[in-house]
C-alpha positions as CSV (number, residue, x, y, z in Angstrom):
1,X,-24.5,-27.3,-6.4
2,X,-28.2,-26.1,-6.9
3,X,-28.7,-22.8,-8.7
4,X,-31.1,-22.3,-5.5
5,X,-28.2,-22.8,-3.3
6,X,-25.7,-20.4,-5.7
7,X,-28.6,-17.7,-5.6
8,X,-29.1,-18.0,-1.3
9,X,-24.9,-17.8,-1.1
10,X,-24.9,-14.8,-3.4
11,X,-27.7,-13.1,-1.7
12,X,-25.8,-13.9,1.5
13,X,-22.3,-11.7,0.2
14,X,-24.2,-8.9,-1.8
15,X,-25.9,-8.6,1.2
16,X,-22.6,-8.1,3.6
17,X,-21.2,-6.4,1.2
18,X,-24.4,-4.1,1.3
19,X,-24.3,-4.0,5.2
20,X,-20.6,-3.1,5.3
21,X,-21.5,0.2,3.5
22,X,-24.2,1.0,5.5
23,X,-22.2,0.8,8.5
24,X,-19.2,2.9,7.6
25,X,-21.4,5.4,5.2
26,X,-24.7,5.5,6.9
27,X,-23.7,4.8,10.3
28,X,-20.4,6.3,10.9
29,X,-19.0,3.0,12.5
30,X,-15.1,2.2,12.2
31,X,-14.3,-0.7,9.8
32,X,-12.7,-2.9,12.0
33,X,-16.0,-3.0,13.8
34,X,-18.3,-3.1,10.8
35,X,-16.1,-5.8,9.4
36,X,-16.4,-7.8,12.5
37,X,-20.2,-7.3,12.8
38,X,-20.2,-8.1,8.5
39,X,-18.5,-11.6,9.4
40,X,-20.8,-11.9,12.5
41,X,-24.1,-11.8,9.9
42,X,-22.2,-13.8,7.3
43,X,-21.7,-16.7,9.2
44,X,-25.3,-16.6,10.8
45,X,-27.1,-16.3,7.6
46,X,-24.6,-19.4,6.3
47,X,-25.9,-21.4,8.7
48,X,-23.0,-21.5,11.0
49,X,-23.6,-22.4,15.1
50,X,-22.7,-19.2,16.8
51,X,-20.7,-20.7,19.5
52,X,-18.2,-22.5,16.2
53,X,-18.4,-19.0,14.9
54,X,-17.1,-17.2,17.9
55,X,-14.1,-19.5,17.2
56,X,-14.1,-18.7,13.6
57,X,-13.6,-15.2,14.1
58,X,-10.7,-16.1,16.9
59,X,-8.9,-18.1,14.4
60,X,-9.3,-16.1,11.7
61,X,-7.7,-12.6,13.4
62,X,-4.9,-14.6,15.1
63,X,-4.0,-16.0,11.9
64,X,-4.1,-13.0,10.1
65,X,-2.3,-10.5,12.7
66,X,0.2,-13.3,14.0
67,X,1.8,-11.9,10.5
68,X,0.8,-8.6,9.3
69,X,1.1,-7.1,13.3
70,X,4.9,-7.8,12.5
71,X,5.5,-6.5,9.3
72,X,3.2,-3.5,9.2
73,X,4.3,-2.7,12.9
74,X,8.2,-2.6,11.7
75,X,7.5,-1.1,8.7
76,X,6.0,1.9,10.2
77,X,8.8,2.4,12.6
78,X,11.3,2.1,9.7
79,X,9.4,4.8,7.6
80,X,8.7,7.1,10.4
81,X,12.5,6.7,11.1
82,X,12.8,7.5,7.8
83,X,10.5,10.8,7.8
84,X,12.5,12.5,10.8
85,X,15.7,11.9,9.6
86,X,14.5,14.1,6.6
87,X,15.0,11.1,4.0
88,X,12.9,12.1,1.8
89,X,13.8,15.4,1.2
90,X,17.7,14.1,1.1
91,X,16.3,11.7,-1.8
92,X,13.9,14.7,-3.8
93,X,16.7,17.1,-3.7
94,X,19.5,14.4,-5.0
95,X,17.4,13.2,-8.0
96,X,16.3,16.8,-8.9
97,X,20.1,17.9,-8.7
98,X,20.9,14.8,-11.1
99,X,18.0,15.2,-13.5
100,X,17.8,18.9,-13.9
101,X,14.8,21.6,-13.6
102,X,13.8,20.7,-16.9
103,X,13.4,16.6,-16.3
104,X,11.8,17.4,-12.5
105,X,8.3,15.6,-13.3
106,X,10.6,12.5,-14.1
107,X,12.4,13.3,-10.8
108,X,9.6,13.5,-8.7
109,X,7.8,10.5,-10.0
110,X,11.2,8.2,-9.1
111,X,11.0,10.2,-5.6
112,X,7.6,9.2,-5.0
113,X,7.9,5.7,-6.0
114,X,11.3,5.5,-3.8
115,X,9.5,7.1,-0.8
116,X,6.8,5.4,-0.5
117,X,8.2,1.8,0.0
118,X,8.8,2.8,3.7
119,X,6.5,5.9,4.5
120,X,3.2,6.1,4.3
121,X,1.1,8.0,1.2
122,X,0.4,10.7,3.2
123,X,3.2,11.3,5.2
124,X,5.4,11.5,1.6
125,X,3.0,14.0,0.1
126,X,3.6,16.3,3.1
127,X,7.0,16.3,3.7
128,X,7.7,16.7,-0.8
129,X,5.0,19.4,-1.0
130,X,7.2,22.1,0.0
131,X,9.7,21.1,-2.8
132,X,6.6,21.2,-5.2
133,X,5.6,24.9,-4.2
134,X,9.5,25.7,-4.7
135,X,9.9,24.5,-8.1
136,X,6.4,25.9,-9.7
137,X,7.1,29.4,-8.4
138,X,11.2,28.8,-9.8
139,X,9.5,28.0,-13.4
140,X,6.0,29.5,-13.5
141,X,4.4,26.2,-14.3
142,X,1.1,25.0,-12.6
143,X,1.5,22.8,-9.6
144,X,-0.1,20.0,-11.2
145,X,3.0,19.8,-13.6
146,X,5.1,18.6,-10.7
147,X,2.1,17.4,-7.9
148,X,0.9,14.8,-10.5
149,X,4.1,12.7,-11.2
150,X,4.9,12.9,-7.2
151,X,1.5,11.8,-6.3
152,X,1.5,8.8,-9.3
153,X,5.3,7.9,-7.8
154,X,3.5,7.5,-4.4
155,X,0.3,6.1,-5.5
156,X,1.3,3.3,-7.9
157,X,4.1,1.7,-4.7
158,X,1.6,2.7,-2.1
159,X,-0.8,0.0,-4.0
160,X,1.6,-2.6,-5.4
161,X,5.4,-2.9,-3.6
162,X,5.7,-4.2,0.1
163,X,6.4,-3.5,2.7
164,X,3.3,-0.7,1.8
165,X,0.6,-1.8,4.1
166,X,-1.7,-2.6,1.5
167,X,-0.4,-5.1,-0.4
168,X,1.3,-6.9,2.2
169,X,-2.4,-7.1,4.1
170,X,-3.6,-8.5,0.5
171,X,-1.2,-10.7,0.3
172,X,-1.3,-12.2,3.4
173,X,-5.3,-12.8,3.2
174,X,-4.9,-15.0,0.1
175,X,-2.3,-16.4,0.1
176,X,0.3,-15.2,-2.0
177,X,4.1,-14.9,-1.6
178,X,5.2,-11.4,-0.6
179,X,8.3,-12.0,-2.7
180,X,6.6,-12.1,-6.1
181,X,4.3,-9.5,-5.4
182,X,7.3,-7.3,-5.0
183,X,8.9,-8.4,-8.2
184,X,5.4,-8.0,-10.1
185,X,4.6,-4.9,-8.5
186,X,7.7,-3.3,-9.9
187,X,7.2,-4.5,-12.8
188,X,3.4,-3.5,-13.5
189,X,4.0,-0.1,-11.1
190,X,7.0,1.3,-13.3
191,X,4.4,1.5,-17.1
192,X,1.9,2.8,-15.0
193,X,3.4,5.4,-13.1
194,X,4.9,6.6,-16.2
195,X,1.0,6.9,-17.5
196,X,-0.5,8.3,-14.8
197,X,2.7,10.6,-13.5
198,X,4.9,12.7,-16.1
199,X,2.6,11.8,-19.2
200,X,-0.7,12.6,-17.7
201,X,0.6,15.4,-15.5
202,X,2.2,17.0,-18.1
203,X,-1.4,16.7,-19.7
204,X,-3.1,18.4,-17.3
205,X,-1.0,20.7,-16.5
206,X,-2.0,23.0,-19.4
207,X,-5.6,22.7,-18.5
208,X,-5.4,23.3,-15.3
209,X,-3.3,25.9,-13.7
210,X,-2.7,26.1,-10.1
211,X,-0.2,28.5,-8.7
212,X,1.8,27.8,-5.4
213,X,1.1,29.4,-2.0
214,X,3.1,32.4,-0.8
215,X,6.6,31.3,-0.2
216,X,6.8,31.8,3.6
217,X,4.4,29.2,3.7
218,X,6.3,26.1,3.1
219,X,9.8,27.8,3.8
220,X,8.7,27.7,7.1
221,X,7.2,23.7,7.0
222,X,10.3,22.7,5.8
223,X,12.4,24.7,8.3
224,X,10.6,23.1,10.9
225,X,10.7,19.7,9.8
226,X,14.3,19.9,9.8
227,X,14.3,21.4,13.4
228,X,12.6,18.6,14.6
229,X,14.7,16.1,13.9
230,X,17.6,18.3,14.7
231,X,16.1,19.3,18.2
232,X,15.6,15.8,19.0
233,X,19.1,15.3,18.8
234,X,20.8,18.7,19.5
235,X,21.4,17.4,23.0
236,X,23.9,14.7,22.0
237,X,25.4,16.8,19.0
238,X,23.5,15.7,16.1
239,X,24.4,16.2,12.8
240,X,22.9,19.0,10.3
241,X,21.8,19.0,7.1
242,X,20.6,16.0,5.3
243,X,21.4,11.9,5.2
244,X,23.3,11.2,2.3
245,X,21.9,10.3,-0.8
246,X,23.4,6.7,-1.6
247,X,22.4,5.6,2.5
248,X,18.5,6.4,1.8
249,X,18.9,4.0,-1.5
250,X,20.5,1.2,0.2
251,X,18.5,1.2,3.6
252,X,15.9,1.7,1.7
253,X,16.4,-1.1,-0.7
254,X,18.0,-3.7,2.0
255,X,14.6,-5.4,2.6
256,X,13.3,-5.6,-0.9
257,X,16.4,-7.4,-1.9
258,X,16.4,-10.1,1.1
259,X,13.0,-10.3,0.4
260,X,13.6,-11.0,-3.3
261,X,16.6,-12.9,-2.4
262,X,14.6,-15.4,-0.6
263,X,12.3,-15.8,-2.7
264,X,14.2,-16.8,-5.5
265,X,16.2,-19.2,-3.3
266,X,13.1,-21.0,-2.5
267,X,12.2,-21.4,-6.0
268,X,16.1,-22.5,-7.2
269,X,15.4,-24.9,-4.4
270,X,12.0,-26.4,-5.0
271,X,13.3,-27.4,-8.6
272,X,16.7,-28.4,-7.5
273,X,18.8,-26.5,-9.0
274,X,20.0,-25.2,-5.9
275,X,21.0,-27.7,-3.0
276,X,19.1,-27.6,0.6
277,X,21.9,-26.4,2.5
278,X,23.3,-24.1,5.1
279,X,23.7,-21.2,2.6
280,X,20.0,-21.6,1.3
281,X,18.7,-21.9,4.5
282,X,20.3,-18.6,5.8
283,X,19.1,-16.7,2.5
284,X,15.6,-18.0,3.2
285,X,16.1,-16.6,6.7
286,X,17.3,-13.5,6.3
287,X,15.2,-13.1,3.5
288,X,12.2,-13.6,5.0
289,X,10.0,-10.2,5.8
290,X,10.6,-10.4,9.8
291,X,14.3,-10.8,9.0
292,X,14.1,-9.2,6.6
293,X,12.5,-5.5,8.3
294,X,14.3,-6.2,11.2
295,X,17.4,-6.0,10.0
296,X,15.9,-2.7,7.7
297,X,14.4,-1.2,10.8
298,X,17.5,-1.5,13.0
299,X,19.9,-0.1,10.0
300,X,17.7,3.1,9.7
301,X,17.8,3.2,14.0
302,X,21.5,3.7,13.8
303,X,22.5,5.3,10.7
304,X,19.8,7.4,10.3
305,X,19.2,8.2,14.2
306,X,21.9,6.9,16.6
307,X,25.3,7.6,14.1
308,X,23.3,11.2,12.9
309,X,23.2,12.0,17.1
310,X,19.6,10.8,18.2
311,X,19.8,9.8,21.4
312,X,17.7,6.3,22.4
313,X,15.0,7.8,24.4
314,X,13.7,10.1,21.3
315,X,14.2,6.8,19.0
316,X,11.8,5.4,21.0
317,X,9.1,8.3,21.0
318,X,9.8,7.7,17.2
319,X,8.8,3.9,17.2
320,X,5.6,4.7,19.7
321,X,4.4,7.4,17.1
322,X,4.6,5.2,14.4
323,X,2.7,2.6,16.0
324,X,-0.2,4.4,16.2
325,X,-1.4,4.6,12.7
326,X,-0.2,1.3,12.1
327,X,-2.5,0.0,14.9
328,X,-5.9,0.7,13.3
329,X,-4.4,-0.9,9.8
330,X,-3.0,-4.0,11.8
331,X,-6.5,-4.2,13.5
332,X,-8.5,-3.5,9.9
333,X,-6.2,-6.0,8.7
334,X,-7.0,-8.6,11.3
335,X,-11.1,-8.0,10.7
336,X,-10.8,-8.8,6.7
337,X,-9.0,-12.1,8.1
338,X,-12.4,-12.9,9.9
339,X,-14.4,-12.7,7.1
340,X,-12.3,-14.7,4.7
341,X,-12.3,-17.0,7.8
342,X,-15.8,-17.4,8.3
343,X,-16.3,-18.0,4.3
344,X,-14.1,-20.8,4.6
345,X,-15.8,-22.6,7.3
346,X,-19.3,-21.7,6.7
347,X,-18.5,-23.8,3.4
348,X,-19.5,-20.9,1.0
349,X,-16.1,-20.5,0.4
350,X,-15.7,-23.8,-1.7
351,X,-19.6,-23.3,-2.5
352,X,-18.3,-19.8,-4.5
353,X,-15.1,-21.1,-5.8
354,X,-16.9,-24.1,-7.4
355,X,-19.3,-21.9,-8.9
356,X,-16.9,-19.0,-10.1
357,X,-14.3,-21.8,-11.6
358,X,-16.8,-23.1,-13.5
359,X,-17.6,-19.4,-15.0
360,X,-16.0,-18.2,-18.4
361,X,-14.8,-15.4,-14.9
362,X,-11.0,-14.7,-14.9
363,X,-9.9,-14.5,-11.4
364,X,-7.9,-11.3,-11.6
365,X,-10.7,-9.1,-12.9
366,X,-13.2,-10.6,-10.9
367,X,-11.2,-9.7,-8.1
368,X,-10.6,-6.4,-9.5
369,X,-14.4,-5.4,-9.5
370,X,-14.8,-6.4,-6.2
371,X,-12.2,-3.8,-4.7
372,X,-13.4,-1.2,-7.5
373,X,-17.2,-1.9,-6.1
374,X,-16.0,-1.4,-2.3
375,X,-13.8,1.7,-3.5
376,X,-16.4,3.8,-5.2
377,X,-19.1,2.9,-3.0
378,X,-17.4,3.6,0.5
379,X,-14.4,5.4,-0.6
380,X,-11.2,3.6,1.8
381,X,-8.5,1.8,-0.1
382,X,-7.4,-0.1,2.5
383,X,-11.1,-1.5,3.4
384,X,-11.5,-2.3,-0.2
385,X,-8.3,-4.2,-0.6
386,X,-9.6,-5.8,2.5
387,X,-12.8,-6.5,1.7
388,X,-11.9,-8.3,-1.8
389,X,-9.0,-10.3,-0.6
390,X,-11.5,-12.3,2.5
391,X,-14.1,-12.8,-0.3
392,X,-11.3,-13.8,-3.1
393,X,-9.5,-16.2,-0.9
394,X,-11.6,-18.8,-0.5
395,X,-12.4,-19.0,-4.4
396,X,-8.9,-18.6,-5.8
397,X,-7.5,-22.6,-4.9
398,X,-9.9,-23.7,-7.3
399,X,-8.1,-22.1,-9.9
400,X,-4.8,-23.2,-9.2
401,X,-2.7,-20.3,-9.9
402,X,1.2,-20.3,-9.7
403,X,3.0,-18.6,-7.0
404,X,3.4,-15.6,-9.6
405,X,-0.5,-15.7,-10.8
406,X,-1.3,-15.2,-6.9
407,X,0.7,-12.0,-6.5
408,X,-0.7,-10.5,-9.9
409,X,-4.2,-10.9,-8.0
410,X,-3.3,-9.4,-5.4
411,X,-1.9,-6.0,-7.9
412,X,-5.1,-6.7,-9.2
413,X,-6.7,-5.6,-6.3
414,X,-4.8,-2.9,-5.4
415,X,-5.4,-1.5,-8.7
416,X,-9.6,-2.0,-8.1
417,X,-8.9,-0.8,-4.6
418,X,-7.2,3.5,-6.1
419,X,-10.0,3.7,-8.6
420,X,-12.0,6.7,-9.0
421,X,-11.1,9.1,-5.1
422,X,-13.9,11.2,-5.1
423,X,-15.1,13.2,-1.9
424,X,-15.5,10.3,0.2
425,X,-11.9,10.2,0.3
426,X,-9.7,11.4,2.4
427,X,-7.2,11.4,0.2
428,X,-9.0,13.6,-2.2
429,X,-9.2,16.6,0.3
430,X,-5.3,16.5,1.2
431,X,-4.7,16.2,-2.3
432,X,-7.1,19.0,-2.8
433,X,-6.0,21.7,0.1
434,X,-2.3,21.4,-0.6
435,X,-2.4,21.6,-4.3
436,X,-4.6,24.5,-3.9
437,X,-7.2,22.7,-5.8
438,X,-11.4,23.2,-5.7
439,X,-13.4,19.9,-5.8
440,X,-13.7,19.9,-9.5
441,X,-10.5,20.6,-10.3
442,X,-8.9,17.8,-7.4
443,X,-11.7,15.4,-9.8
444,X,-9.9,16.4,-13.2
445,X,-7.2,15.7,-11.9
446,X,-6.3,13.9,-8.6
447,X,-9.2,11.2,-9.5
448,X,-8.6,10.7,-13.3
449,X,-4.6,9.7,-12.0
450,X,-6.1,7.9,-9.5
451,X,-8.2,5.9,-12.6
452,X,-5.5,5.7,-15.0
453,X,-3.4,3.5,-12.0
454,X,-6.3,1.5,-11.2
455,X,-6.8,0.9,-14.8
456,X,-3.4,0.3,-16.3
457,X,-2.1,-1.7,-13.3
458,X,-5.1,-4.2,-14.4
459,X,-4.3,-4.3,-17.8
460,X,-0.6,-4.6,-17.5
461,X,-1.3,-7.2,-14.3
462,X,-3.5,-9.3,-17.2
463,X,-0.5,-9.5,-19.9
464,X,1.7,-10.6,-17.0
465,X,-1.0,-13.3,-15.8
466,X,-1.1,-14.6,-19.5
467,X,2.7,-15.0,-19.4
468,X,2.9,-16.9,-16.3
């Protein structure tokens, strides 16, 4: 390809990429619509006939939500399930009963990691900030010696393990199977939560000492989380107090290990060492994510609702709530499928990948810079993840990684995609008011964990990458 021709393509995605930013920063507009309008001026500036683009950017959001609609829609219903059945709490207590006042950073790193397979970042750090307040007033410590290793728990799934939103959008985009990306996402999020949670936190904790609101405060949030659940379900005598302990684990866990489960059927099959069969074929089935959160989503509607004395009608409130948040990702989701469609068929998708293979580049932290780039600049996780996986897709064929290569891209850019929360973050301010934090003490703090994930989970995703 001419270098005249790389330069124009180049121009062409610095460019979008440059437009994007103006739109959400500058312009206040939504990213589902700036991505849209971003794939609009891509594929005109390509070259591409408007009326073939207008079916570009048909195909590529059908494609994309005909999957991620499912997954993140029953995903959200299974974590908000989850959240008013006071689930988390049931989990934060257990672990800190079993691991002692003295091991509670440890504790609340595990909770946070648990937690945030099924609800959402924010959502986790709400309900477990009470607990926080509790234990720093019990010891004296600063908050930070307990917020840290929750917030690096809920961070590092939040960016790596599916069903998360995130990776499961990032997967889908490029390709990769959602069954790896779970493996490897355990396996890179476990060294780097350790980093960035009770190592770091204990770190910081004796530079920066935060003491915990007045303790009618969150007495009172956590009185009336409980009564909400509980008043939802007083009419048909529900059950007080908390889920057991060993019913969050296993609900919880029951989709990651179908998921899994199929996976590694599929590869036992593909190198016959495991016959095509009835039983293979159900495993594959029930392992695959539909099935999969299906079957996850209607466990946690009856023993976590139905069994505990929800009645159906406020089980479906539940579900409608959940589906509203999940909505705008579904839709975001469904824009970064455009633009990774409109690279393909403008051709500057093979154009790029021909280019980049040829580089010294290695794919994982090219597409680590990319989501680092869109972080910093625009401050949204999810649009960076986005953004990166619809310009990676098209290039990563010609570099024909293995199924477990693909998935360690996508932690790639989920690590690129947490770097460096500053105030364009929303993040950064919840983080902030409820820690009691000012803005340079949520940057000392909140944004260097933030860092240390973004960085670690690339270096430990890059020793994986060489293995397989």
């Amino acid at each position: 390809m001419p270098f005249s021709e790389n330069l124009w393509f180049l121009i062409i995605l610095f460019s979008a990429i440059g437009i994007l930013f103006l739109l959400v920063l500058g312009f206040k507009v939504h990213a589902f619509i700036a991505l849209l309008i971003v794939s609009i001026v891509t594929g005109l500036l390509a070259g591409m006939e408007p009326r073939n683009l207008l079916i570009t950017i048909q195909e590529g959001m059908g494609g994309t939500l005909g999957y991620i609609a499912v997954i993140v829609g029953l995903g959200a219903i299974f974590g908000k399930i989850l959240e008013h059945s006071g689930g988390a709490e049931a989990l934060s207590h257990q672990l800190l009963a079993r691991f002692g006042e003295k091991n509670a950073p440890w504790a609340l790193t595990l909770t946070g990691f648990i937690i945030a397979i099924p609800v959402f970042f924010d959502v986790g750090f709400i309900i477990l900030v009470p607990v926080l307040y509790s234990l720093s007033r019990k010891t004296g410590k600063s908050l930070l010696f307990y917020g840290i290793p929750l917030l690096a728990g809920l961070a590092a799934t939040h960016s790596f393990i599916p069903p998360t939103p995130g990776p499961v959008a990032v997967a889908d985009i490029i390709g990769a199977n959602l069954g790896w990306v779970i493996l490897l996402g355990f396996a890179v999020g476990v060294p780097v939560v350790i980093l960035a949670g009770p190592l770091f936190g204990t770190f910081i904790s004796k530079r920066i000492i935060v003491n915990p609101p007045a303790e009618s405060t969150d007495t009172s949030r956590l009185a009336s989380l409980k009564d909400s659940y509980t008043e939802a379900g007083s009419k048909s005598g529900h059950q007080s107090g908390y889920p057991a302990f060993r019913l969050i684990v296993i609900i919880i866990g029951t989709p990651l290990v179908l998921i899994i489960l199929n996976t590694v059927t599929s590869v036992l099959v593909n190198r016959q060492v495991f016959e095509v069969g009835l039983w293979s074929e159900i495993f594959i089935f029930i392992g695959h994510p539909f099935s999969a959160l299906i079957i996850a989503t209607l466990a946690a509607m009856y023993f976590l609702g139905i069994r505990r004395g929800t009645n159906k009608k406020i089980l479906q409130e539940i579900s409608n709530d959940a589906l509203g948040p999940a909505g705008i990702i579904i839709l975001v989701t469904g824009a970064g499928g455009v633009l990774k469609q409109v690279l393909v068929d403008s051709g500057m998708g093979d154009q790029l990948a021909q280019a980049v293979a040829a580089s010294p580049v290695n794919p994982l932290f090219l597409a680590w810079f990319i989501a680092a780039v869109v972080r910093v600049t625009q401050g949204s996780a999810t649009v960076a993840m986005i953004t990166a996986a619809g310009i990676m897709s098209p290039v990563l064929p010609a570099f024909h990684l293995s199924d477990a290569q693909m998935a360690l891209v996508v932690i790639a850019i989920a690590s690129g995609a947490t770097i460096l929360s500053h105030v364009s973050d929303s993040g950064f301010w919840l983080v902030g008011k409820y820690l009691r934090m000012d803005e340079k003490q949520t940057l000392q703090s909140w944004t260097i964990m933030e860092t240390i994930i973004a960085v670690a989970g690339l270096l430990f995703a890059w020793i994986l990458f060489r293995l397989f």
